[in-house]
C-alpha positions in Angstrom: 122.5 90.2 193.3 119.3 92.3 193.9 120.9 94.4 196.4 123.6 95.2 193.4 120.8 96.0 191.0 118.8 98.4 193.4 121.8 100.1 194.3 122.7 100.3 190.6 119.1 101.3 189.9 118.9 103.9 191.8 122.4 105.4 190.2 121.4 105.2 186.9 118.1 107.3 187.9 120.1 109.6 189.2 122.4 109.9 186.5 120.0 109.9 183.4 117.7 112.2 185.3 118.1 115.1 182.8 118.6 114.1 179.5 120.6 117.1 177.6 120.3 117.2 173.5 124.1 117.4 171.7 123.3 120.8 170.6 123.0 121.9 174.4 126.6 121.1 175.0 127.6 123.2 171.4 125.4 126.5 172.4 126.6 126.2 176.2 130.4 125.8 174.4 130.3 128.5 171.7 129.1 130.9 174.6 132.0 129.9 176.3 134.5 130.4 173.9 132.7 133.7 172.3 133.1 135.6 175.7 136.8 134.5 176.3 137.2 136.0 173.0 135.3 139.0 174.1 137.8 138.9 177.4 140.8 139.2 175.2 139.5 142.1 172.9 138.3 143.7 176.3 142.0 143.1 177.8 143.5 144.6 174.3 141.4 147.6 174.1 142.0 148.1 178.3 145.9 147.5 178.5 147.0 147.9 174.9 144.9 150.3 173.3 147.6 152.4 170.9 148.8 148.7 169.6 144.9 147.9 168.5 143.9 151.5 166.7 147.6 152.0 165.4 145.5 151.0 162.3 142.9 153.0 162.2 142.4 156.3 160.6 142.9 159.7 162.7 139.5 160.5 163.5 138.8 156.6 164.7 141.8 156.8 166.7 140.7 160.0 168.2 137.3 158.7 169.3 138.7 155.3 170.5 141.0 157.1 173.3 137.8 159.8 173.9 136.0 157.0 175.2 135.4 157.2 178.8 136.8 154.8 181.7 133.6 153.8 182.9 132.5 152.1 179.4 135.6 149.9 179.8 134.5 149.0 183.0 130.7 148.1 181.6 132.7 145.9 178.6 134.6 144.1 181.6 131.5 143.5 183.6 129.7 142.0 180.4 132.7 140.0 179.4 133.6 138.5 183.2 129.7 137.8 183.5 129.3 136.4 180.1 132.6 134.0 180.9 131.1 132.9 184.4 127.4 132.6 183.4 129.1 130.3 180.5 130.8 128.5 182.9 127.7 128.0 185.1 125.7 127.0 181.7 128.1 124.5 181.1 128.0 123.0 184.6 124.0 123.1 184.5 123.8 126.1 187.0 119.9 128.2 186.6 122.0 131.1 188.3 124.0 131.4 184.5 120.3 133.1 184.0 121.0 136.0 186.0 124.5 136.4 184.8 123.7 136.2 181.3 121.0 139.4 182.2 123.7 141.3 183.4 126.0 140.4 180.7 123.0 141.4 177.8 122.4 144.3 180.4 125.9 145.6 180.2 126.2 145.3 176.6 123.3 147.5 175.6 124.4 149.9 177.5 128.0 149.7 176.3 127.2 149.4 172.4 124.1 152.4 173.0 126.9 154.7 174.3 129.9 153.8 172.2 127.4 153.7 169.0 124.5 155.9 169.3 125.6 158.9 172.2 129.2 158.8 171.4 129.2 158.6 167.5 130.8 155.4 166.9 128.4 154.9 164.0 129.3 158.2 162.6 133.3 157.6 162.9 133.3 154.5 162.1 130.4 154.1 159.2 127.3 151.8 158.5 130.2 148.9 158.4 131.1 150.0 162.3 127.3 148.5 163.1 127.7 145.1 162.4 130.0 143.8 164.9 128.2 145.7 167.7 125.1 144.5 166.1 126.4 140.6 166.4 127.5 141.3 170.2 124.0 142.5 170.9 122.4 139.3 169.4 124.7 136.8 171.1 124.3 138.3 174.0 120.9 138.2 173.8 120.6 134.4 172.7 123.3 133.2 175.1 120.3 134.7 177.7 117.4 133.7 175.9 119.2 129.8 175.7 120.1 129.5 179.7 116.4 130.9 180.1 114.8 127.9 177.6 117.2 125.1 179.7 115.4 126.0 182.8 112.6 125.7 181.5 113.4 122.3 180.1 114.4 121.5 183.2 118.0 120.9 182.0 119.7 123.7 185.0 119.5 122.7 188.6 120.3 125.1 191.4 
């Protein structure tokens, strides 16, 4: 019977090593599903771009197909790293830290271009800012959250 109960002891220290709040589990799984729903705007304006802007007005349509290649390719890289670093978040990785940098990294430079250098804000209005504007922020707390788990000692390597 001892033996049992060291043995069992020492699992159950194991196991409730870490103790993770409810809300971890919600933040870890909105970032999860918010970047899989960045993945499938990311794979609409890629692959079916003329079926997205048929509804926009001439001059948004314009700039939309002006934009170049490489900003696609920044939006994919903060999308696939946003997804993975969620998926490391949710399996307690600390290297979701670094992802999540790259994702926020990718993101400012993707909404400065699209925004401030190539006139989105301008073709699109002051109501063109605020989706960019939430993308910015999320990004940002998804990396400010994985950052405050390490440091509550909830991420292992």
């Amino acid at each position: 019977m001892k033996q049992g109960n060291k043995q069992m002891g020492s699992e159950m220290d194991e196991g409730t090593a870490r103790v993770y709040p409810k809300w971890f589990w919600v933040i870890a799984g909105c970032a999860l599903i918010w970047n899989l729903m960045g993945f499938v705007i990311f794979y609409g304006e890629t692959f079916q771009q003329e079926a997205v802007i048929a509804g926009f007005e001439p001059a948004q349509q314009e700039w939309m197909r002006s934009t170049p290649r490489w900003i696609y390719v920044v939006f994919g890289l903060s999308v696939g790293t946003g997804i993975v670093g969620s998926v490391l978040l949710l399996t307690k990785k600390k290297s979701c830290i670094a992802l999540f940098l790259i994702s926020f990294i990718a993101v400012l430079v993707q909404m400065a271009y699209t925004m401030l250098i190539a006139g989105g804000l301008k073709v699109m209005g002051p109501s063109g800012a605020i989706m960019p504007c939430v993308v910015i922020f999320l990004a940002g707390l998804w990396l400010g959250f994985s950052i405050k788990s390490s440091r509550h000692g909830w991420l292992g390597p």
